[in-house]
N, C-alpha and C positions, 0 to 999 in steps of 0.2 A: 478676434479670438484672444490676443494678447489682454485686450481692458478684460473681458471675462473672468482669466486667468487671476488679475490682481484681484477684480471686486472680489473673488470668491474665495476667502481666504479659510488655508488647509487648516482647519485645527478643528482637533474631535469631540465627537460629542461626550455631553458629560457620561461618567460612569465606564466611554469604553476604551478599552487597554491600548490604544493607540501609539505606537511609537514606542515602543516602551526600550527598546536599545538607545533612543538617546532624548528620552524624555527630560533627563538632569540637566542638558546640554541650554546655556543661556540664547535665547533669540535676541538678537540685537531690536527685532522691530517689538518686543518683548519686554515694556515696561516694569512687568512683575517680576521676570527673571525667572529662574527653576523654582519647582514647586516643593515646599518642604517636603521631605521623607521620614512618615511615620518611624520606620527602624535608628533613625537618630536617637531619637529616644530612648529604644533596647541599650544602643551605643554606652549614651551616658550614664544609664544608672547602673550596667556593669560597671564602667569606670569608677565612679564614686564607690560601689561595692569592696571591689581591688583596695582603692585608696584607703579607706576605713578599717579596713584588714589587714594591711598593712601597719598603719598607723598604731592599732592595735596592739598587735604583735611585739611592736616598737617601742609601745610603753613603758614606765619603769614600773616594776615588780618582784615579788619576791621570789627567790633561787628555789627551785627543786631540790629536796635531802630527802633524808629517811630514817626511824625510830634511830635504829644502830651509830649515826653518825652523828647525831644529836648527844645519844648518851656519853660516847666513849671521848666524843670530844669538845662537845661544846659545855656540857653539863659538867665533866670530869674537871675542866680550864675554868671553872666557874662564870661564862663569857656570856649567861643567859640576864638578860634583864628581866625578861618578862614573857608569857605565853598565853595566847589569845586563842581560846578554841571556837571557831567562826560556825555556822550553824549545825554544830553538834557532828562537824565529819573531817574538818579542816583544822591543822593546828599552824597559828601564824609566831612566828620566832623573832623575838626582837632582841637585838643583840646591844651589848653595853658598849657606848662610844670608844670608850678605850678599849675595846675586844676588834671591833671594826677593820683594822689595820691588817690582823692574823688572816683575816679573809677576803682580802682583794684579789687575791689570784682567783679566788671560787669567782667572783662577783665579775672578772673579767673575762674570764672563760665564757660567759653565760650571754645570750644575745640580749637577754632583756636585765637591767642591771635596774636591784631596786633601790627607792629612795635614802637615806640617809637617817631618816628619823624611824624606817621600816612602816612593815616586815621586810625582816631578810631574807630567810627563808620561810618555806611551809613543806607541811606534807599529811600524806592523808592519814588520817586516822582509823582504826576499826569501830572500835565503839567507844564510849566515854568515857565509863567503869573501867575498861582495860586497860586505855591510856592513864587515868587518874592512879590505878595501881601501880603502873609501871613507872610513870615519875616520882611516886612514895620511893619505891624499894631503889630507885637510881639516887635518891638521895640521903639516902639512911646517913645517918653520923654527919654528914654535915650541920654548920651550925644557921645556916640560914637559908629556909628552904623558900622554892618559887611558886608562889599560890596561883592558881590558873583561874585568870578571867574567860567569863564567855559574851560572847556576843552573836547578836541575830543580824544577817544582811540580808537584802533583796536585791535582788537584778532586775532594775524595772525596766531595762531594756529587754532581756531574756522574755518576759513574763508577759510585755506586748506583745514581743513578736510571735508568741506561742497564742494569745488571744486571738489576736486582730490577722496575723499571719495569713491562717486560712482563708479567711473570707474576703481577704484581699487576693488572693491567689485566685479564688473562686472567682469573683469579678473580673482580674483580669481575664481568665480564661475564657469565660463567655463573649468578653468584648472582643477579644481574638477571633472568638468563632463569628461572633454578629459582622466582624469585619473580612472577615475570607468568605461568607456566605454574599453578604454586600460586593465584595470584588469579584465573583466568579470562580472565586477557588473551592468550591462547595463541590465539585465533582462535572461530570460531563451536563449536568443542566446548566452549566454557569453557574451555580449558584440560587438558593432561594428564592433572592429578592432579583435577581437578573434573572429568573428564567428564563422571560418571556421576552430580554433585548435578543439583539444579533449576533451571530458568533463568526460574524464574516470577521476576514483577514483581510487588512487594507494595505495595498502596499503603492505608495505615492513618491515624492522626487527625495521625501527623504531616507526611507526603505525598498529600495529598487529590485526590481529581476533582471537579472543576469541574462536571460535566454532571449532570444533574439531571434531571426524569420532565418540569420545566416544557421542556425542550427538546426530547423529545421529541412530534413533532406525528401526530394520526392513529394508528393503531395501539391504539386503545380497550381490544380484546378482552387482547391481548400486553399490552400496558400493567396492565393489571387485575391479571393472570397473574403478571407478574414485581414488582408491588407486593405483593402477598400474600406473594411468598416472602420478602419482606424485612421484611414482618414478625412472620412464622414467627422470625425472628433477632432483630428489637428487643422483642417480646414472646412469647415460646413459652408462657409461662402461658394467652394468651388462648385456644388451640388444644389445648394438653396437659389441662387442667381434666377437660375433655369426654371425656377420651379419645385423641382423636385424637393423629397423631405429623409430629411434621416430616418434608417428603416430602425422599428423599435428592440429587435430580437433577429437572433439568428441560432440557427441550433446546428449544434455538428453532429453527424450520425454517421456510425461506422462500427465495424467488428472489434474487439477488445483489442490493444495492442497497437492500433492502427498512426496514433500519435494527435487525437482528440486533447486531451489534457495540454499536451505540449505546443500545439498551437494557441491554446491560453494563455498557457506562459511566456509566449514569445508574443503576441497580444498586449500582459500585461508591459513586458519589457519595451515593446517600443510606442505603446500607446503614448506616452509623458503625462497620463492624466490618472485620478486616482483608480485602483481597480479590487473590486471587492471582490473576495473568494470563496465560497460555500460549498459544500457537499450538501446533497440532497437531502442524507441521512441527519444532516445537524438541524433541519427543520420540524424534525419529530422528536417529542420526546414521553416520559411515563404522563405526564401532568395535562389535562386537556386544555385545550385554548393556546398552548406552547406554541405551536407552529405556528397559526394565521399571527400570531403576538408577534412572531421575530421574521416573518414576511414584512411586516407593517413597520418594522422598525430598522428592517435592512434598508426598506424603499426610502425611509424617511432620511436614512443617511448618508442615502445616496443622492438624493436631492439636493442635499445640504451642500456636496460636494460636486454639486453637478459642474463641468461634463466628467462624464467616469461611465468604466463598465461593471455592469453585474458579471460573475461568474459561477454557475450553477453546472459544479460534478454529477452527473451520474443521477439528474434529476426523472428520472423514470422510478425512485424512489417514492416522489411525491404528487408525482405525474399522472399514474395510472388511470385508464378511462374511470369515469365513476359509476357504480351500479355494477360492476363485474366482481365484487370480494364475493369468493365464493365462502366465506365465514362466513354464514349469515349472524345477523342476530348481532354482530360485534359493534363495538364505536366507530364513525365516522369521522374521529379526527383526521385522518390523512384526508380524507375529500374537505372538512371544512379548510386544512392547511391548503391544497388546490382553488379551491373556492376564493380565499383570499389571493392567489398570487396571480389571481385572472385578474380579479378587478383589479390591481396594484398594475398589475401591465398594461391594462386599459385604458388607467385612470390619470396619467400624467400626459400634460401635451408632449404632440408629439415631436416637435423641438428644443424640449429642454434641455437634451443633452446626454442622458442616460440610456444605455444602451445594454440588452440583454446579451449575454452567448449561457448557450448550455448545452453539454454534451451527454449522450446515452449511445447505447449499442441496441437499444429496447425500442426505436421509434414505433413499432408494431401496437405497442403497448400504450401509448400515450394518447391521454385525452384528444380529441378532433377540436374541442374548441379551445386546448391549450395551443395546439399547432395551424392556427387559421391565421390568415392575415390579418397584420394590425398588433399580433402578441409576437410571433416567430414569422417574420416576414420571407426567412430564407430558410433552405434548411441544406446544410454544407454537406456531402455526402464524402465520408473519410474511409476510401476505400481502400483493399488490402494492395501491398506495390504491388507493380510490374516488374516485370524482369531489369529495364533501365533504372527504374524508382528505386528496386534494390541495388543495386549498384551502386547509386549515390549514398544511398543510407549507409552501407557496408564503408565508404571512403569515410563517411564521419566519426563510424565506431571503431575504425583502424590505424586512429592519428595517435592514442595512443599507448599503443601496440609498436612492440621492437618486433619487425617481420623478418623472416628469410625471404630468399630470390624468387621463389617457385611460387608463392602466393601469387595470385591474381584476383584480380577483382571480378571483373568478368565470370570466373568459373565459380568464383564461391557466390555468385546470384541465380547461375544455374541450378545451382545444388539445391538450394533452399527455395522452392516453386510453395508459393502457398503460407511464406513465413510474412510475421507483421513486422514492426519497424523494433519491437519488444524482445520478439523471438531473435531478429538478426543481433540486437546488443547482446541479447543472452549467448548467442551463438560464440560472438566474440570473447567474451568474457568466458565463457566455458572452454574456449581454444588457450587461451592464455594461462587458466590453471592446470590445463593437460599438459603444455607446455613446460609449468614450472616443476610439474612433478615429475616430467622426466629428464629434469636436470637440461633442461636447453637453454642454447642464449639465446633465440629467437622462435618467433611460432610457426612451424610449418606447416606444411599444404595437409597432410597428414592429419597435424594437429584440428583443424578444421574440419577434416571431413569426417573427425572421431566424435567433437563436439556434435556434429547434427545428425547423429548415429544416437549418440546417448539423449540427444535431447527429444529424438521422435521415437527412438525403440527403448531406451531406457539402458539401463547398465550392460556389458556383454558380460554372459554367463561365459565366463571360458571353464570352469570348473565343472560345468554340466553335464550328464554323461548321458547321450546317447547313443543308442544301440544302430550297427548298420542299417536293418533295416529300416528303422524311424528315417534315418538320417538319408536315405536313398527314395524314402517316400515324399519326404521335404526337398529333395532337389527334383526330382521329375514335376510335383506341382506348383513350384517356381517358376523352373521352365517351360511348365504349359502356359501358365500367365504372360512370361515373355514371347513365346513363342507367338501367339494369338494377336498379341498388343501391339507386334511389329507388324504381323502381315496383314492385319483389317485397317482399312483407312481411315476410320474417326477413331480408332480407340486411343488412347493415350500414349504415346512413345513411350520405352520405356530409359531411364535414368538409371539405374544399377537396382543390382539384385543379391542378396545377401543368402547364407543358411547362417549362420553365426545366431546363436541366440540371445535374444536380446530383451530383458522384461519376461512379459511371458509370452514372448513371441518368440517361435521357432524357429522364422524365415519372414524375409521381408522384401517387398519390391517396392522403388522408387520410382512416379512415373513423372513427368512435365505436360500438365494438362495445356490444351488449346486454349486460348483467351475468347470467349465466344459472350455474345449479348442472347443470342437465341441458341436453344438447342432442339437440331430435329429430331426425327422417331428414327431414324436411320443410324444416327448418332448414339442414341441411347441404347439403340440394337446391340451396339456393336461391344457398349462398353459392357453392357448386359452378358455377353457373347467371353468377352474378354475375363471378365471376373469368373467367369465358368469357364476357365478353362484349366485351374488347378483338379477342381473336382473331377474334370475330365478327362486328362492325363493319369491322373489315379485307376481309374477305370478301364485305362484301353493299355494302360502297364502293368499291374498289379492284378486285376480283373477284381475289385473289394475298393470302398472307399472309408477314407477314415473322418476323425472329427475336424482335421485342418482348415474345412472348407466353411466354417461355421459362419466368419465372418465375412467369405463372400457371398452365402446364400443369404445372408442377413442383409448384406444390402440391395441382392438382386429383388429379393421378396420386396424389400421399399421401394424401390426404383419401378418395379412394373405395377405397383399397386398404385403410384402415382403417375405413371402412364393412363388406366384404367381409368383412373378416378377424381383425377385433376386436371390430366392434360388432353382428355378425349379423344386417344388415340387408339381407340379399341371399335372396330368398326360393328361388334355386336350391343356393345355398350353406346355409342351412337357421340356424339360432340356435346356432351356434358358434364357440369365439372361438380364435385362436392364439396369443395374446396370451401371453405369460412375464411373468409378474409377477417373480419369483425372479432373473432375469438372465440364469440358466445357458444362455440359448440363444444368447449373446455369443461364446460357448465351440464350440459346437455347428455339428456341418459335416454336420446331416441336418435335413431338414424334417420339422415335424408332421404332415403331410398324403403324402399320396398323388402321384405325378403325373397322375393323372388330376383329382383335386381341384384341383390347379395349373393347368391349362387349364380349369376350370371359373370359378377364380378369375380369369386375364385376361379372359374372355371377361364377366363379371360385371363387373369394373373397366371393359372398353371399351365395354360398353352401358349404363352409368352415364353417364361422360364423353361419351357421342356423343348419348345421350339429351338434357342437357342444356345441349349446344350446338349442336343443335338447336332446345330453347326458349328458347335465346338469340338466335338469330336471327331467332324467330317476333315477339317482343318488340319489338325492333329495325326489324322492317317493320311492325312496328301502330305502332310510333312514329318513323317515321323524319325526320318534319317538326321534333320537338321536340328528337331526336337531330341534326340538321344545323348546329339556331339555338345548339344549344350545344357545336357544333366549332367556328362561325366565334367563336363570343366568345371560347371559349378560346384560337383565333386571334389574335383581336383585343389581348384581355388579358391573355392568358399565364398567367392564375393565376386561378381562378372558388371561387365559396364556397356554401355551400347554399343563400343567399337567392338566388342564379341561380337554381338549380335549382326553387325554388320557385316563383320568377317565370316559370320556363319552363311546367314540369309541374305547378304548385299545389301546395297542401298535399301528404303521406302520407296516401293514405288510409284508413289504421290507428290506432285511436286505439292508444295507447301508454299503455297501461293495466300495475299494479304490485296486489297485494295491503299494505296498510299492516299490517303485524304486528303494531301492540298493540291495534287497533281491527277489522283484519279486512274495511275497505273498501275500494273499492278509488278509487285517487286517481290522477292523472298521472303519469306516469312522464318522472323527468328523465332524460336521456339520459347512460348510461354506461357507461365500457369496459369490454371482455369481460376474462374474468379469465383468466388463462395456464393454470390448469389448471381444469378441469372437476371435480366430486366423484366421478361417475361414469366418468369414463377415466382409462385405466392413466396414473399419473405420468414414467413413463419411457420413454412408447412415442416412435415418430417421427411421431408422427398431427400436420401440419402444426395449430396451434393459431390460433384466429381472431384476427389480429395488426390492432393500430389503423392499419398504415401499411402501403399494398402498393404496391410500388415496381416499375415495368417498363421494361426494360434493353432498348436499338435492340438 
């Protein structure tokens, strides 16, 4: 690996901006030494400009005067020799050697001091007639009068520069632009004449990343994943011996936030080998042929540089299956861009050394034979933390941070059930400006649990003014939700419950979803059950319901329509799914079904939802003493946490039990959030997913 390393020596290809923070810098193995710099030039011909200007200036010449001090005293002393009118606008003054002496003071004052033989002075004249009368009548009665010579000058320097000037200027101008359109500074194409090179960022031993695998916190499985492929690249012997072969690609996949990127970067950081960096979006541009152009010319200088990784952002840019643009009629440069970055991953053995990563949140999306073996050999699944995972991430983004005593780590992972590794830095960073604005020396427990108040409900209205009864209709359907969510066995525990308004949310409940791979019909019942139970507290208090309930019927209506219709849990509708995994029904202006099956399916969807909210109501009057004490408290206090509910309705009468994987016992189950997607449901359907935060809008 080491003889590799020398034969393959780092230096860039022509044309690209390589290194450019220490490009001037001499290489000792560098016979040529730094490479001249065009702006040297700008340099020197300002200098010579200065100098010449100077010098100028410096000259000797004649003194500045004016008609008045001519007449009353150079004319009156009779100290004129002679008068030279220069092309009919300049009157140049030569003074008689024995006059010379009277005016050394003028001559010393003056920065530019003229010659000896002159002019002495000068000054402007109006017109020629004028002057010629005024030196007659300034000499009347003398007996020897000064006859005025004239003469014509040119400035043949003035007169080129005013010729040739322009069209010098002109020239250079254009060569300016043929040269920034040549270098890439022509705008986001690169430039003109570069469109169609690369616009990766290389960053190698001499441009280093900082980020490293210790920064990255949580992430175990990924972490594991993309360590190994790095050192497929620091040691290939240990893996080639056997057989085996460097795998050509790996893709990370995971919800936005999750810390995709930054495994890159910490990739790049401890790989030691060169590593290219691309966004998806930099392969497309207005000009056709642009992409497959700067595919072909990434690949080639990544060869050049082999062993090295590619890094491809957010490639589901250029990725997408092909034949699914629902534009019809439009250009197919993005599929010819796809079309080249197939063969280019194909196309190199598969030992050279060059190694794919590329991250999306989109894999749904992506070509199948982008993602077959042999281009994307693994595919790194970046999912959202756990309750532990947050914890460690939270100790990363709290180093530094001045904390008070009362912060725990522990409790601020609880809080945040369902946040990415994105959301928990924002967390932090949004604690520490609450912090500064209320003039604290450190951030409190407080301060954090205000942060993830403003950052899922949005500002709190305190100036908002609602009316008793609003505000009494907002705590009873709160607490039917809490109510309901504690005493059914799958539904979600609940985490705290708010009326505070917040955004345009009037009230809000925080729950800590279960961490489940599968979910049953029993389960879904209950959360179904659960989410109706604000509407239904409305109803058995009030006897009238209002609009609060919008967004829990919003997702009861999705959650049982994907009961019905995805997960074949409707025994009239039978074990059939209409589910498109493929996409193509995006496209599609006909149903898979029947219209008779279509009335079978609302009629299935609204005796789900009326079923239970109906056992939500039954619930609600077997409890309606313990449902009352915890309206008035939320009254009272505006904000309640699950030791209310405890204290109200006791423990869950559930134990919360977990199988332990390496032992096969079974042990307590600490409480943690549900995962965004399920193993068993479709990735891209609209099947409302069990969210840690459900929020209800007057």
């Amino acid at each position: 690996m080491a003889e590799n390393k020398k034969n393959n020596k780092q230096t860039p290809p022509p044309g690209f901006p390589f290194n450019q923070g220490t490009k001037n810098k001499k290489d000792p193995k560098d016979p040529k030494g730094p490479k001249f710099n065009a702006y040297w030039i700008y340099g020197i011909i300002a200098v010579i400009f200065i100098v010449v200007q100077i010098y100028l200036t410096n000259s000797r010449g004649p003194v500045e005067t004016n008609w008045n001090e001519v007449k009353t005293t150079m004319l009156a002393n009779d100290d004129i020799e002679r008068i030279v009118v220069v092309n009919e606008k300049q009157a140049n003054i030569y003074l008689k050697k024995s006059s010379l002496q009277k005016y050394e003071q003028q001559f010393s004052g003056n920065f530019s001091q003229p010659a000896e033989e002159g002019p002495h002075f000068t000054f402007t004249i109006g017109s020629v007639e004028t002057f010629e009368r005024n030196l007659r009548e300034a000499q009347e009665g003398k007996d020897q009068e000064i006859l005025l010579e004239y003469d014509e000058e040119r400035n043949w320097a003035g007169e080129i520069l005013w010729t040739i000037g322009p069209f010098v200027l002109i020239i250079l101008l254009w060569w300016w632009i043929f040269k920034r359109m040549s270098r890439g500074g022509g705008g986001g194409a690169g430039g003109i004449f570069n469109v169609g090179k690369s616009q990766a960022k290389i960053f190698d031993k001499d441009q280093k990343v900082t980020t490293s695998f210790k920064d990255v916190a949580g992430l175990a499985e990924a972490k594991q994943e993309v360590e190994e492929v790095v050192e497929f690249l620091k040691s290939p012997e240990k893996f080639t011996k056997l057989g085996g072969k460097i795998p050509k690609g790996a893709l990370l996949v995971g919800p936005p936030g999750t810390g995709k990127t930054l495994l890159a970067k910490a990739v790049a950081g401890e790989a030691s080998v060169p590593f290219f960096s691309m966004s998806g979006s930099d392969f497309v541009e207005m000009f056709v042929g642009v992409g497959a152009s700067r595919v072909r010319d990434l690949f080639k200088q990544a060869k050049e540089k082999a062993p090295c990784i590619i890094f491809i952002d957010e490639i589901d840019a250029i990725g997408r299956s092909r034949g699914k643009n629902p534009n019809f009629g439009s250009n197919d440069e993005r599929e010819n861009t796809l079309n080249q970055l197939l063969t280019e991953m194909d196309g190199f053995d598969t030992n050279s050394g060059v190694i794919i990563l590329a991250a999306t949140n989109r894999a749904d999306v992506l070509d199948r034979a982008l993602m077959r073996a042999g281009r994307f050999d693994r595919q790194i699944h970046v999912e959202l933390p756990d309750l532990k995972e947050r914890a460690e991430i939270f100790k990363v983004h709290l180093r530094p941070l001045k904390l008070s005593k009362d912060v725990k780590v522990d409790f601020l992972a609880k809080q945040t059930p369902g946040f990415s590794g994105a959301d928990i830095a924002n967390v932090c960073n949004e604690a520490a400006l609450i912090a500064a604005r209320k003039s604290r020396d450190s951030v409190t427990k407080q301060d954090f649990l205000d942060a993830v108040d403003r950052i899922i409900g949005g500002l709190e209205k305190k100036n908002k003014i609602i009316s008793k009864d609003e505000k009494n209709t907002i705590a009873y359907h709160e607490a039917g939700h809490a109510t309901i969510s504690w005493l059914l066995e799958h539904a979600h525990p609940l985490v705290k419950v708010t009326i505070v308004p917040r955004g345009k949310a009037l009230g809000a409940a925080w729950y800590l979803p279960e961490e489940r791979s599968i979910t049953t019909k029993d389960q879904l019942l209950d959360e179904m059950c659960s989410a109706l139970g604000g509407r239904a507290a409305e109803e058995l208090i009030f006897n009238r319901v209002s609009s609060g309930a919008q967004n829990d019927l919003e997702k009861v209506t999705k959650q049982s329509i994907a009961m019905v219709t995805y997960f074949g849990m409707s025994e009239k509708v039978g074990n059939v799914s209409y589910y498109d995994s493929t996409g193509q029904s995006e496209y599609s202006f006909t149903k898979p079904y029947s219209e008779k099956t279509a009335e079978l399916i609302d009629e299935e969807v609204k005796e789900l939802i009326d079923s239970q909210f109906k056992r939500a109501k039954q619930i609600l009057k077997e409890n309606s003493e313990g449902h009352k004490k915890l309206a008035e408290l939320l009254l009272e206090r505006e904000v309640i946490f699950s030791e209310d509910l405890e204290h109200i309705f006791g423990k869950r009468p559930w134990d919360d039990k977990i199988i332990d994987p390496e032992n096969g016992q079974e042990e307590p189950k600490e409480p943690k959030e549900e995962k965004t997607e399920n193993k068993e449901t479709p990735k891209n359907d609209d099947t409302p997913k069990d969210k840690s935060i459900s929020v209800e809008d007057k």
